[in-house]
BALOBA-1460 file (C-alpha; in Angstrom, 3 decimals):
// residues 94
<rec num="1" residu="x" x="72.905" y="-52.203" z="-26.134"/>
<rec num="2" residu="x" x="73.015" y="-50.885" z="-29.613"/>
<rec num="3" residu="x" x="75.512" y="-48.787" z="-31.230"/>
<rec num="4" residu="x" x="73.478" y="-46.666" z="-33.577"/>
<rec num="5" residu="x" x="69.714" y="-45.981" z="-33.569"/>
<rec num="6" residu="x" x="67.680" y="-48.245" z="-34.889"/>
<rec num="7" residu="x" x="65.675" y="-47.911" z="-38.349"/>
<rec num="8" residu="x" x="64.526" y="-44.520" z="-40.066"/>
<rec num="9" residu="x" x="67.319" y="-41.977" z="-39.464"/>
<rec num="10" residu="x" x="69.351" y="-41.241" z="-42.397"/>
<rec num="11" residu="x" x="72.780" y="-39.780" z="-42.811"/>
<rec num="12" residu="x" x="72.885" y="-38.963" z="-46.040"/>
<rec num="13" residu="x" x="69.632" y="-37.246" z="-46.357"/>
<rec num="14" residu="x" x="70.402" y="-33.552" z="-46.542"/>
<rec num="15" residu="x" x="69.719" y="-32.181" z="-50.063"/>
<rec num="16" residu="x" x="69.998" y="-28.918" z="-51.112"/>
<rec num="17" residu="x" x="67.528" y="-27.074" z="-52.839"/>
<rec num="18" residu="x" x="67.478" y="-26.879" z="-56.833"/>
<rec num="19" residu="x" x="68.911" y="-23.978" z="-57.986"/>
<rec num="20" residu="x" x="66.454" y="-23.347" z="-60.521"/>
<rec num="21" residu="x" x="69.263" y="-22.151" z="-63.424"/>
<rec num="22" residu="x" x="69.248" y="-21.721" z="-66.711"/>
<rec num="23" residu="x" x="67.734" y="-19.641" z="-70.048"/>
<rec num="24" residu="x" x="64.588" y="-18.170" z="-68.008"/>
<rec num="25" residu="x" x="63.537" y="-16.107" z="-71.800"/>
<rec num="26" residu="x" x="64.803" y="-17.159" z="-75.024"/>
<rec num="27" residu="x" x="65.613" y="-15.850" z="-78.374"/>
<rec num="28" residu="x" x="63.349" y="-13.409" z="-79.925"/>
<rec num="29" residu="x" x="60.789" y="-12.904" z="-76.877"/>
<rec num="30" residu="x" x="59.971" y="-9.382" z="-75.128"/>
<rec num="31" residu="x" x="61.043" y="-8.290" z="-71.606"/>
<rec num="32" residu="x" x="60.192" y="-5.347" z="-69.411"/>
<rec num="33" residu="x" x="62.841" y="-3.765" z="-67.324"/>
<rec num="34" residu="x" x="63.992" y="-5.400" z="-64.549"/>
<rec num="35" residu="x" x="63.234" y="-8.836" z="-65.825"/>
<rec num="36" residu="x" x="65.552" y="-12.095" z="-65.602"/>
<rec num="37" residu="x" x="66.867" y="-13.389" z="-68.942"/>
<rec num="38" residu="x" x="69.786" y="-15.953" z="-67.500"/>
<rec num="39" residu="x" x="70.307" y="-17.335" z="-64.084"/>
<rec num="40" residu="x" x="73.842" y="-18.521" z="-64.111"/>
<rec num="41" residu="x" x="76.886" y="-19.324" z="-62.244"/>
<rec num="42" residu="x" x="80.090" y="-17.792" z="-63.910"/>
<rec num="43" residu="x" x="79.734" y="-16.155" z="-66.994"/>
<rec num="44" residu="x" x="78.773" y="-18.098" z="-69.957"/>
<rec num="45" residu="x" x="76.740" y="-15.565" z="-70.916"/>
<rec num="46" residu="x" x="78.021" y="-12.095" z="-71.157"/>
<rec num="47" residu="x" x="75.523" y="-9.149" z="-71.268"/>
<rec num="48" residu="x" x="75.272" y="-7.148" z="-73.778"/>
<rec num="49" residu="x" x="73.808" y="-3.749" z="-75.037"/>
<rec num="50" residu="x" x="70.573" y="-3.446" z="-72.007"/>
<rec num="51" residu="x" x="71.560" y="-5.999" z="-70.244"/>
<rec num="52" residu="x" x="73.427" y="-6.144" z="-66.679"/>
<rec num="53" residu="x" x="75.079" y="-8.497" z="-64.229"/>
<rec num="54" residu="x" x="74.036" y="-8.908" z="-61.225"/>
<rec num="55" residu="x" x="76.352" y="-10.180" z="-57.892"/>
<rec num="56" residu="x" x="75.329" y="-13.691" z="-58.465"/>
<rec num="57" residu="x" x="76.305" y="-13.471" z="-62.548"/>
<rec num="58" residu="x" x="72.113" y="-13.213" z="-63.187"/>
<rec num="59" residu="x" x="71.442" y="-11.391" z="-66.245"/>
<rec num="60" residu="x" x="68.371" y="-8.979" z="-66.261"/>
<rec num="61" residu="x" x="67.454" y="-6.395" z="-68.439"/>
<rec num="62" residu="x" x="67.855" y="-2.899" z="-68.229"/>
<rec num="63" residu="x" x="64.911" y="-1.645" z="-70.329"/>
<rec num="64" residu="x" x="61.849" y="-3.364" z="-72.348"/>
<rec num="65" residu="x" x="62.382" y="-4.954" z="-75.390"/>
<rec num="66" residu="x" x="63.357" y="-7.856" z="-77.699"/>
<rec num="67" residu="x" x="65.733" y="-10.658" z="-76.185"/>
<rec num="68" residu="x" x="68.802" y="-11.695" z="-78.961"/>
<rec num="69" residu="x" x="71.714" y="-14.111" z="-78.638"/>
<rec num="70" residu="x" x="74.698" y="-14.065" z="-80.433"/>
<rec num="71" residu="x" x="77.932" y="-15.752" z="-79.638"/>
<rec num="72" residu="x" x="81.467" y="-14.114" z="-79.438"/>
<rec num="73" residu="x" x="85.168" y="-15.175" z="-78.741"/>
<rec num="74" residu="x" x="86.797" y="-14.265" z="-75.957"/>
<rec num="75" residu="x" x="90.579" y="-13.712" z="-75.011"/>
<rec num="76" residu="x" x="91.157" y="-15.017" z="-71.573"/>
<rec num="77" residu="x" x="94.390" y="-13.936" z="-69.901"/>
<rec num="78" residu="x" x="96.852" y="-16.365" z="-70.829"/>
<rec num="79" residu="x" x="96.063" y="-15.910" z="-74.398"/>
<rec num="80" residu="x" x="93.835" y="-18.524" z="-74.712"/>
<rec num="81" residu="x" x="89.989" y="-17.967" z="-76.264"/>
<rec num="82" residu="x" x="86.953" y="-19.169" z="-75.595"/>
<rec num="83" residu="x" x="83.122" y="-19.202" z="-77.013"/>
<rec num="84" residu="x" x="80.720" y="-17.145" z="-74.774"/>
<rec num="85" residu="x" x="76.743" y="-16.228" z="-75.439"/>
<rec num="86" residu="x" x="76.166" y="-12.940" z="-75.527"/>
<rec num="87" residu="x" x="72.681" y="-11.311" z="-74.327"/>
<rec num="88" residu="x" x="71.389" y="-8.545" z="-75.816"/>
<rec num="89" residu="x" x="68.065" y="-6.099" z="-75.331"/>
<rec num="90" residu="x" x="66.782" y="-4.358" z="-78.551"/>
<rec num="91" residu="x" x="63.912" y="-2.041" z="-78.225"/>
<rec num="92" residu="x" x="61.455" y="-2.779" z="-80.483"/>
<rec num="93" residu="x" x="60.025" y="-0.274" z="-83.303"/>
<rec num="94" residu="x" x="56.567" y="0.309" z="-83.035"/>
């Protein structure tokens, strides 16, 4: 009698689902409210000036305009720094 089935059942074949992360609009493009910029996890990007955070560390922005990056240093708590992206909405002139 066998110990283990035979043929076709795998043990290791539970994958998760992608994620789908990542810069979702990039520098210099429009948004209207409500609209994902940066799925993340953690923060290495920071929101800026119309832009918010949400639970999961997505960045959206608050109201239409122009997407722009910029990069800034920040103190961490034992004194050390580090380079973080920060996300910014401008509304744009018409």
């Amino acid at each position: 009698m066998a110990k283990t089935k035979s043929g076709g059942s795998s043990r290791l074949g539970r994958n998760s689902r992608p994620k789908y992360l990542g810069v979702k609009i990039t520098d210099n493009q429009t948004v209207g409210a409500g609209m994902v910029i940066v799925r993340q996890r953690g923060t290495k990007f920071i929101p800026g000036k119309n832009v918010t955070r949400a639970g999961d560390d997505t960045l959206f922005a608050q109201r239409p305009g122009v997407v722009k990056f910029s990069t800034k240093k920040i103190k961490r708590f034992d004194g050390s720094r580090r380079l973080a992206s920060v996300v910014t909405v401008v509304e744009k002139e018409e």
